[in-house]
C-alpha positions as a Markdown table, in Angstrom:
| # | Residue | x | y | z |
|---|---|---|---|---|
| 1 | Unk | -8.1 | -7.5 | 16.9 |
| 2 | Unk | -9.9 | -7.8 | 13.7 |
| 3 | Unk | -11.2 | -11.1 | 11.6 |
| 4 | Unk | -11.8 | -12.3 | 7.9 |
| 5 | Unk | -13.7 | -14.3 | 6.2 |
| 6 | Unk | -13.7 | -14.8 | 2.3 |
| 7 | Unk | -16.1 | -17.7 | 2.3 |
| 8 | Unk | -13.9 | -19.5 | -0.8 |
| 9 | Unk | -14.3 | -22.5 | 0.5 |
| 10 | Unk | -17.0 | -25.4 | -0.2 |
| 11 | Unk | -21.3 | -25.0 | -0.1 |
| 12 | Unk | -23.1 | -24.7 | 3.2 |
| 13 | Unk | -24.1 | -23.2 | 6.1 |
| 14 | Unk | -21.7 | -20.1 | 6.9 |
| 15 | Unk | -19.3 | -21.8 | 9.6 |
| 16 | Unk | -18.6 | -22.1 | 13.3 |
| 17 | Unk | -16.9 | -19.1 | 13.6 |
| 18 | Unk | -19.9 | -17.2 | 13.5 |
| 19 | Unk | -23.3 | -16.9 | 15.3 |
| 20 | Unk | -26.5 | -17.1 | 13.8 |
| 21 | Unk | -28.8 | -15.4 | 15.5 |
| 22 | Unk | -32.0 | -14.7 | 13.0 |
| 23 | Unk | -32.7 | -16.7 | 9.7 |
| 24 | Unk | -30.2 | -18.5 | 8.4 |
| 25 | Unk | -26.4 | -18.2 | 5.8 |
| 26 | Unk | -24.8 | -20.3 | 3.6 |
| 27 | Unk | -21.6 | -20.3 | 1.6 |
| 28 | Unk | -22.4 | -20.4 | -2.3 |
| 29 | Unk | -20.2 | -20.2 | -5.2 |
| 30 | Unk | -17.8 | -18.5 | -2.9 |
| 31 | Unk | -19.8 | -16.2 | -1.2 |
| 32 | Unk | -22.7 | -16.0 | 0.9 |
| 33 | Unk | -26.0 | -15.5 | 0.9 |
| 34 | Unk | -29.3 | -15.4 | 3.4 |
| 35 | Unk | -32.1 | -18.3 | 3.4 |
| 36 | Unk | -34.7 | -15.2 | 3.2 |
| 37 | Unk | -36.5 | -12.7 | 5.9 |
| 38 | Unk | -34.1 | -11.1 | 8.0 |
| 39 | Unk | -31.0 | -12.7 | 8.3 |
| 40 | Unk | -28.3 | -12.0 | 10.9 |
| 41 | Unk | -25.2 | -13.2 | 12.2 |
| 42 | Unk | -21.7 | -11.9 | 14.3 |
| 43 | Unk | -18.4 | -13.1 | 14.6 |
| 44 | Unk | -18.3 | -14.5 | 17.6 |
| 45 | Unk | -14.9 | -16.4 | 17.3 |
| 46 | Unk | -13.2 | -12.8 | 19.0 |
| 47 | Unk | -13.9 | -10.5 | 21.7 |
| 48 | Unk | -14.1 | -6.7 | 20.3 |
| 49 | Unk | -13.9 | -3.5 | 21.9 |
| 50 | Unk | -16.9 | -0.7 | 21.7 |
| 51 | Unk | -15.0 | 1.6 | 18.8 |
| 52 | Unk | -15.4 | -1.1 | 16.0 |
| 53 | Unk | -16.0 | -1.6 | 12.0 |
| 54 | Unk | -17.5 | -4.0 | 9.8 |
| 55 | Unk | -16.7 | -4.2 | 5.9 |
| 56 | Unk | -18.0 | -6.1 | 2.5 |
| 57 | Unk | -18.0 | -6.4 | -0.3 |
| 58 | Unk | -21.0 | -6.5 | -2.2 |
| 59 | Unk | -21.0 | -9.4 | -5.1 |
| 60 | Unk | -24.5 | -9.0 | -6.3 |
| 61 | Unk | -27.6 | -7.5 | -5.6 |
| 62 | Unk | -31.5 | -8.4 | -6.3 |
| 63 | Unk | -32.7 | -4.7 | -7.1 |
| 64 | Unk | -34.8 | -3.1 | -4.5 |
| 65 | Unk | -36.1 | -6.6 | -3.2 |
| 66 | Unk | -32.9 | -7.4 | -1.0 |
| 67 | Unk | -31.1 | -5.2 | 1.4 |
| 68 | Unk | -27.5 | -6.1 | 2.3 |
| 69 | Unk | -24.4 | -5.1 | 4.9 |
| 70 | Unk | -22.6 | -4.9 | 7.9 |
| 71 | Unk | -23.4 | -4.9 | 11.3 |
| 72 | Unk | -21.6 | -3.2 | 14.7 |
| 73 | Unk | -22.0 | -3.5 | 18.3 |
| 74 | Unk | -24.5 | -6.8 | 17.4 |
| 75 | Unk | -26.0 | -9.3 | 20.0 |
| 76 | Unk | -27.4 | -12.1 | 20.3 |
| 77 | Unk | -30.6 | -10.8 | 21.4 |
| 78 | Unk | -31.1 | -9.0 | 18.2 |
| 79 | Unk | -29.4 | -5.3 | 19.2 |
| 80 | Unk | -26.7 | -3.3 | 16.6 |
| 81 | Unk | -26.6 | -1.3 | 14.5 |
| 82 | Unk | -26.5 | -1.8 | 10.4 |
| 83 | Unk | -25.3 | -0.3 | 7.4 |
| 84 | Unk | -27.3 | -2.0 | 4.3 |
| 85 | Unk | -27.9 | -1.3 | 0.5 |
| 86 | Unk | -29.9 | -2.2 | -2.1 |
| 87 | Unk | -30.0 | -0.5 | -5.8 |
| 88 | Unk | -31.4 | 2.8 | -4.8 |
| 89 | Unk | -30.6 | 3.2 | -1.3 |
| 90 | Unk | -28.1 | 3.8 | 1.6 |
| 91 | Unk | -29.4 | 2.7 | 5.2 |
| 92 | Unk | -28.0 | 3.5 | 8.5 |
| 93 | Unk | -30.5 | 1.5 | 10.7 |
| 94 | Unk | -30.2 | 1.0 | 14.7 |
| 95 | Unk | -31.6 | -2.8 | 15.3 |
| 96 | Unk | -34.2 | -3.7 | 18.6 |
| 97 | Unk | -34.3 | -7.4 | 19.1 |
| 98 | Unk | -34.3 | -7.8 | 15.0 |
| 99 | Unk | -35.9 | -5.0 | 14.3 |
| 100 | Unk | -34.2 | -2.2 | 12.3 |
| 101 | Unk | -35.5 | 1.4 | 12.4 |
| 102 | Unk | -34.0 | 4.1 | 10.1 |
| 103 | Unk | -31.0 | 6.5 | 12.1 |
| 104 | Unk | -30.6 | 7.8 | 8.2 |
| 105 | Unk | -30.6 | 7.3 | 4.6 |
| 106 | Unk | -29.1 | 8.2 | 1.7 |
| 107 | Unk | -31.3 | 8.3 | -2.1 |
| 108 | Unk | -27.9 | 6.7 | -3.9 |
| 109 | Unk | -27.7 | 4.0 | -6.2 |
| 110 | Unk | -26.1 | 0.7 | -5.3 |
| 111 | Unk | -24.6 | -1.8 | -7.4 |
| 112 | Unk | -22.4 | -4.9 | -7.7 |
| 113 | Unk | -18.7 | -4.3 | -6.6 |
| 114 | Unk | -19.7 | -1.5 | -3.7 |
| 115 | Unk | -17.7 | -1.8 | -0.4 |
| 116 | Unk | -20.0 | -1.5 | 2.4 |
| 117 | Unk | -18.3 | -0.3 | 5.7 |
| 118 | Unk | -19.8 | 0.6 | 9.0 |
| 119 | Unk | -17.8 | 2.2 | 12.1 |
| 120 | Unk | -18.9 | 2.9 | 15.2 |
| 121 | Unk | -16.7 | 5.1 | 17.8 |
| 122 | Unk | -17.3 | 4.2 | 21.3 |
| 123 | Unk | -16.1 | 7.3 | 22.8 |
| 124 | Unk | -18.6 | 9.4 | 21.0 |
| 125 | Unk | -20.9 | 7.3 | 19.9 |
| 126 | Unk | -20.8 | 8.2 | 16.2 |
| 127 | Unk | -21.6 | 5.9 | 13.4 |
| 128 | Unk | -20.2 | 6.0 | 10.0 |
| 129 | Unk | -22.2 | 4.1 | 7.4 |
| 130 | Unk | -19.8 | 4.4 | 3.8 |
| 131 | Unk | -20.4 | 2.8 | 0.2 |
| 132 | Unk | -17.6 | 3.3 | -2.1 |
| 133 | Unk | -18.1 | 2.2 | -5.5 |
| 134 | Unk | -16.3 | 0.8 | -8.1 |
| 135 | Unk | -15.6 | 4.4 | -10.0 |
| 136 | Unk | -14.3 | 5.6 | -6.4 |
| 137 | Unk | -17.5 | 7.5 | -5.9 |
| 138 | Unk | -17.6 | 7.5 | -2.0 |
| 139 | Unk | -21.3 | 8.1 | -0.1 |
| 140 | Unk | -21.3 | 8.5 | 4.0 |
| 141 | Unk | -24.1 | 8.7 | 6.1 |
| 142 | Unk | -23.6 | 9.0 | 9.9 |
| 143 | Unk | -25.8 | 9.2 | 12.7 |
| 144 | Unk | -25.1 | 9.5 | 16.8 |
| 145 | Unk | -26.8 | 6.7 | 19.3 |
| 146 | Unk | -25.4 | 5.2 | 22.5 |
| 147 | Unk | -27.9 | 2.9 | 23.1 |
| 148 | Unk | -25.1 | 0.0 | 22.5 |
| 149 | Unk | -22.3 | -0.1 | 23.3 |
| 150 | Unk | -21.0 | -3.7 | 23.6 |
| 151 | Unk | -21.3 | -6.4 | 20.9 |
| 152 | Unk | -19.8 | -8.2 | 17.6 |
| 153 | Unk | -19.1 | -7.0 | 14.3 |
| 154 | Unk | -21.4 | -9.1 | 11.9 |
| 155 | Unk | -23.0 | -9.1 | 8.4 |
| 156 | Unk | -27.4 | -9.0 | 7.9 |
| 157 | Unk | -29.0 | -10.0 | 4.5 |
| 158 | Unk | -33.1 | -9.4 | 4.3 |
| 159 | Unk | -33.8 | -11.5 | 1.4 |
| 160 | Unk | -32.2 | -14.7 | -0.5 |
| 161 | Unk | -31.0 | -13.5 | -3.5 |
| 162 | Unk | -28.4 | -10.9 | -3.4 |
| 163 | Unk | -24.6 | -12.2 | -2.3 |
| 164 | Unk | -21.7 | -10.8 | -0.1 |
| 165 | Unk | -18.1 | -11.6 | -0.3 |
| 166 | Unk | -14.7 | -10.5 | 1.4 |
| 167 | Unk | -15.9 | -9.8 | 4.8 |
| 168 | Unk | -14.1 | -8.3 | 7.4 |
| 169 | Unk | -14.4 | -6.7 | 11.0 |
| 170 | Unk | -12.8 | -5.7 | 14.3 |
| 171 | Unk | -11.7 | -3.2 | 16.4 |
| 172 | Unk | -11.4 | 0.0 | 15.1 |
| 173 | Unk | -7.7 | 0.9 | 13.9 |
| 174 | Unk | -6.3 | 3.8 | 11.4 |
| 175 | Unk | -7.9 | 3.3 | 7.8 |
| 176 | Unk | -4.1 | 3.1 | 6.2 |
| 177 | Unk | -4.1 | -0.7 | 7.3 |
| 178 | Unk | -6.0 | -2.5 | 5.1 |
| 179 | Unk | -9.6 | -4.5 | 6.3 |
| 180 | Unk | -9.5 | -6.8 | 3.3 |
| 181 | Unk | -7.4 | -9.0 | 1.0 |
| 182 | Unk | -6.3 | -6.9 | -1.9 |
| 183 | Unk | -6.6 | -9.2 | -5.5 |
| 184 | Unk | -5.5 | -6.3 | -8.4 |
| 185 | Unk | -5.6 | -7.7 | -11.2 |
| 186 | Unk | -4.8 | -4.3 | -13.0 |
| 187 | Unk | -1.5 | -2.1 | -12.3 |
| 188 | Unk | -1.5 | -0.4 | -9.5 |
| 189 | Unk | -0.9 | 3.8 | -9.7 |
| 190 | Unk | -0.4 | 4.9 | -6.1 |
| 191 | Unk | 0.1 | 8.8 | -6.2 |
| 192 | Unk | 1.3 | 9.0 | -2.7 |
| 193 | Unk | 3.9 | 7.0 | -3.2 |
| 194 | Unk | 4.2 | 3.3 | -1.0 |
| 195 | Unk | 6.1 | 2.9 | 2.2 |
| 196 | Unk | 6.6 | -0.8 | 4.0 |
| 197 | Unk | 7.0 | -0.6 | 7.8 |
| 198 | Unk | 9.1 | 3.0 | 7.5 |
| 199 | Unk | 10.8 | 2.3 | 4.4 |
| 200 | Unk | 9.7 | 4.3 | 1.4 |
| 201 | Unk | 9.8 | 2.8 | -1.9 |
| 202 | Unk | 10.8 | 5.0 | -4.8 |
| 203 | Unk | 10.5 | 4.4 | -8.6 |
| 204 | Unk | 13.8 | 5.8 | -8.9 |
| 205 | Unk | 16.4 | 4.6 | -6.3 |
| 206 | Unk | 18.8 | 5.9 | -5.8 |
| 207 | Unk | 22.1 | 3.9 | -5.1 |
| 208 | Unk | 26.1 | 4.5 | -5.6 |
| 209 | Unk | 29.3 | 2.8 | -6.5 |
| 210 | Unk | 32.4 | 2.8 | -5.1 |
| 211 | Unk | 35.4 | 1.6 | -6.5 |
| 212 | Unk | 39.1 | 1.4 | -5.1 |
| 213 | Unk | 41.4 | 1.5 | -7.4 |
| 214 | Unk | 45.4 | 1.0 | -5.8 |
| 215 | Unk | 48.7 | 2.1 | -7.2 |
| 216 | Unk | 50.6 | 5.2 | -8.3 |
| 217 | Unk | 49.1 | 7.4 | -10.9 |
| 218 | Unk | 50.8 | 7.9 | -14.2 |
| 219 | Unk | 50.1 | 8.7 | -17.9 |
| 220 | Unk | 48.1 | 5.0 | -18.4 |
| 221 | Unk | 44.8 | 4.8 | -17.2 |
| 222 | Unk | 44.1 | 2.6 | -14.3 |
| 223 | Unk | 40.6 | 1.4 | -15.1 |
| 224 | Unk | 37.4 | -0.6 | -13.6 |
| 225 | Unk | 34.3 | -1.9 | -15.9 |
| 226 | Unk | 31.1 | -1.4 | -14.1 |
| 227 | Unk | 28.0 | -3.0 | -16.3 |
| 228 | Unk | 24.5 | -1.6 | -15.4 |
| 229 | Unk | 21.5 | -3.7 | -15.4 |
| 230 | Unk | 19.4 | -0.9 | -15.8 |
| 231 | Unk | 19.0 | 2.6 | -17.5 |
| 232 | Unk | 20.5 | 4.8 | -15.0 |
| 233 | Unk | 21.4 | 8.7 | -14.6 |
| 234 | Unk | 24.7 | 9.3 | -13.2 |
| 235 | Unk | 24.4 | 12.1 | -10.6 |
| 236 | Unk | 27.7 | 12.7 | -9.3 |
| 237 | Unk | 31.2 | 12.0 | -9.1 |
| 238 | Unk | 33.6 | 12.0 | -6.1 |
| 239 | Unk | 37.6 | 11.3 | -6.3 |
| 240 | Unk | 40.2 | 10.8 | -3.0 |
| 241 | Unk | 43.5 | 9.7 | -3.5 |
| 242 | Unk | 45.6 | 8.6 | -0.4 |
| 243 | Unk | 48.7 | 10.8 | -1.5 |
| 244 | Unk | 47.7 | 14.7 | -2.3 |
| 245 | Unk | 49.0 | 15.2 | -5.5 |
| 246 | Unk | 51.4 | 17.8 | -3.8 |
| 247 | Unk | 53.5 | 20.2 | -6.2 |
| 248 | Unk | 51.1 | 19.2 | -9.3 |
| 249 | Unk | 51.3 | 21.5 | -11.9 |
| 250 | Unk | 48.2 | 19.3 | -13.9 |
| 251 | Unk | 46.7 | 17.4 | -11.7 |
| 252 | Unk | 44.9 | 13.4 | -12.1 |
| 253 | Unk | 41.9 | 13.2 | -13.7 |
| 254 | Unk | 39.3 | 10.1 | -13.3 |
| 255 | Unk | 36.7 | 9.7 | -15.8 |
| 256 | Unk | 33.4 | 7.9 | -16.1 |
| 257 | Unk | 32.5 | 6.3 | -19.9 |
| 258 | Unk | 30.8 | 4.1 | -21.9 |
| 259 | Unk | 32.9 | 4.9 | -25.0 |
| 260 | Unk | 30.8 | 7.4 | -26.2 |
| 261 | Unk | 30.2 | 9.9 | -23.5 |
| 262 | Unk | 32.3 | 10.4 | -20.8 |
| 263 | Unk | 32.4 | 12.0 | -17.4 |
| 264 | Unk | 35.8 | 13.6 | -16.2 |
| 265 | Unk | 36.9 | 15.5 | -12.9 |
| 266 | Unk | 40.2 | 16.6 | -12.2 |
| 267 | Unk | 41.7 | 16.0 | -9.4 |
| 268 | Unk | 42.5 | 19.6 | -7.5 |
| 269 | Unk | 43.1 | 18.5 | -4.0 |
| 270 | Unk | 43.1 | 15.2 | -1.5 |
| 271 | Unk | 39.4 | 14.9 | -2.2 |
| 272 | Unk | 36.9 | 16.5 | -5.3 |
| 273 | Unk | 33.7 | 16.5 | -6.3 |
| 274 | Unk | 31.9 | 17.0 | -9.7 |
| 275 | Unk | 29.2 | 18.5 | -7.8 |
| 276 | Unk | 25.6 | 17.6 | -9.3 |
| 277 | Unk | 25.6 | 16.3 | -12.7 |
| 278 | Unk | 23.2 | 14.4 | -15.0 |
| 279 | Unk | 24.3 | 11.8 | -17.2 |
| 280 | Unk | 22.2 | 9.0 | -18.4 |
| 281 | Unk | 23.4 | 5.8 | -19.4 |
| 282 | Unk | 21.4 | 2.7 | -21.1 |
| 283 | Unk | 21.1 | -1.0 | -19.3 |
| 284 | Unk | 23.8 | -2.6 | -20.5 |
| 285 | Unk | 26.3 | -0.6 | -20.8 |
| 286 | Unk | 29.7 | -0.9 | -20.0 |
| 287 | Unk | 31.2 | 1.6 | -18.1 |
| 288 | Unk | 34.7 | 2.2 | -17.2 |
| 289 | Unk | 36.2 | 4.6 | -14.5 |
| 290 | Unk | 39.5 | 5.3 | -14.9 |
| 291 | Unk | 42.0 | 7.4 | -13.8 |
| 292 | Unk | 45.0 | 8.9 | -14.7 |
| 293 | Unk | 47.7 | 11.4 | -14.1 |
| 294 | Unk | 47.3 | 14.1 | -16.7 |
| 295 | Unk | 50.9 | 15.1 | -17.3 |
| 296 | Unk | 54.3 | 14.7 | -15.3 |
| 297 | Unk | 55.1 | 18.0 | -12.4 |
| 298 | Unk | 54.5 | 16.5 | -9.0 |
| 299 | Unk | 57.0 | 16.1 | -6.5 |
| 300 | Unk | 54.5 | 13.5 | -5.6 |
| 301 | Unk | 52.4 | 11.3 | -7.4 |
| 302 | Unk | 49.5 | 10.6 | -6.4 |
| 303 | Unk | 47.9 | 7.2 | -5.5 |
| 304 | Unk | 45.5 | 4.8 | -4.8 |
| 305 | Unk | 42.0 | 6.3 | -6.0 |
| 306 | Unk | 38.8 | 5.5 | -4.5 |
| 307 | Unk | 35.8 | 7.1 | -6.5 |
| 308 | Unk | 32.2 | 7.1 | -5.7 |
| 309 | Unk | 29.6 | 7.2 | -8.5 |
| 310 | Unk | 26.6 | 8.5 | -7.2 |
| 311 | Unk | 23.7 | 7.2 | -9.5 |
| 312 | Unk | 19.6 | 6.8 | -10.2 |
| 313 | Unk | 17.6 | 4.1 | -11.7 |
| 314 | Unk | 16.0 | 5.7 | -14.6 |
């Protein structure tokens, strides 16, 4: 259960989803801000369990005048608990009827673009107060109270200058899912690798062909064109015939080219295998499998071909 709010939407007071319990918060210029003094509100359009978070983005900030964050466990008598900045410092505050009193600080400086996040587990009663900046630099300070332990994720402002955007809050769930709306306007570089639902995504994927090619085998080449639309890497070839090319003294052969550089694996037996190769070929290419008989000496040709080209995208 978790809730959103990116305040892009028109001037005025901060909407009917949430509840306004000290002071005062309007939307401006796509973000919001508080009317001065302390300013608090929660979402009150959920219900939320006791092990809960609160996130947002910082969009400006008004030196050491304002202090801005996120709020857990918040009611509407005043009580919570609050992760704020301003430029020089990190607070993890408890709240008494809009009040806050320090649980502990942190001497870093804060600036435009931070990510202010506050989690509270309601099992041990541990609050996490983080601010990760824009160059990655993370700062935590956490602190133990169970003093609350119902209430509303929510934001507080003391002042009316500073500015919020891209809020978010709810219950408490692995920090793989995301809290808020991702804009990257820059390419992405994810080390780790990506996975959607169970499915990993690879730069490379890898993929085959397979081609049936029918009749008997002779001295002409049965062939199939196979154009790629990407560089790929051939990684291995794999031949079956439906007759075994019994009393063979040379045996078929099926080969992979582009003109240039081919591929070839003799046939030995009803099935065969080029075992792992490495052959790159450009997008756009036009590739042709073929297969042949290699000389007369079978008692039995053989016939009907189906190869599998086993291949990655470059």
């Amino acid at each position: 259960n978790s809730s959103y709010d990116n305040f892009k939407r028109a001037n005025g007071a901060i909407g009917s989803n949430w509840t306004v319990t000290d002071g005062g918060f309007n939307v401006s210029s796509n973000a919001v801000i508080g009317t001065g003094g302390v300013n608090v509100a929660y979402w009150s359009a959920n219900l939320f369990a006791n092990s809960q978070f609160a996130q947002v983005a910082v969009a400006s900030l008004n030196g050491t005048t304002d202090f801005v964050g996120v709020q857990v466990l918040m009611s509407a008598t005043g009580n919570g608990y609050t992760c704020l900045e301003n430029s020089t410092t990190l607070l993890l505050q408890k709240m008494t009827a809009f009040s806050g009193a320090n649980l502990t600080t942190s001497s870093t400086a804060g600036a435009a673009g931070d990510i202010l996040r506050l989690e509270v587990n309601g099992a041990t009663a541990v609050l996490t107060c983080t601010r990760t900046a824009n160059n990655g630099t993370i700062t935590s300070i956490t602190a133990t109270d169970n003093t609350y332990t119902s209430g509303s994720p929510g934001l507080e402002h003391f002042g009316s200058v500073a500015t919020m955007d891209n809020w978010s809050g709810g219950n408490l769930h692995p920090i793989a899912q995301f809290d808020a709306e991702q804009d990257w306007t820059k390419l992405q570089h994810f080390g780790q690798g990506v996975t959607i639902a169970s499915e990993p995504l690879s730069a490379s994927p890898r993929a085959e062909q397979n081609i049936f090619l029918p009749g008997t085998l002779t001295s002409t080449w049965t062939a199939s064109t196979w154009t790629t639309d990407k560089a790929v890497t051939v990684t291995r070839v794999q031949v079956q015939t439906k007759t075994p090319p019994a009393g063979c003294s040379t045996n078929a052969v099926v080969r992979l080219t582009d003109g240039t550089t081919p591929v070839n694996v003799t046939i030995a037996g009803a099935a065969n295998d080029s075992g792992s190769i490495s052959q790159n070929y450009a997008a756009g290419a036009a590739l042709q499998l073929v297969v042949q008989m290699a000389a007369a000496g079978c008692t039995t040709r053989p016939a009907d071909a189906n190869v599998v080209v086993q291949y990655r995208m470059q």
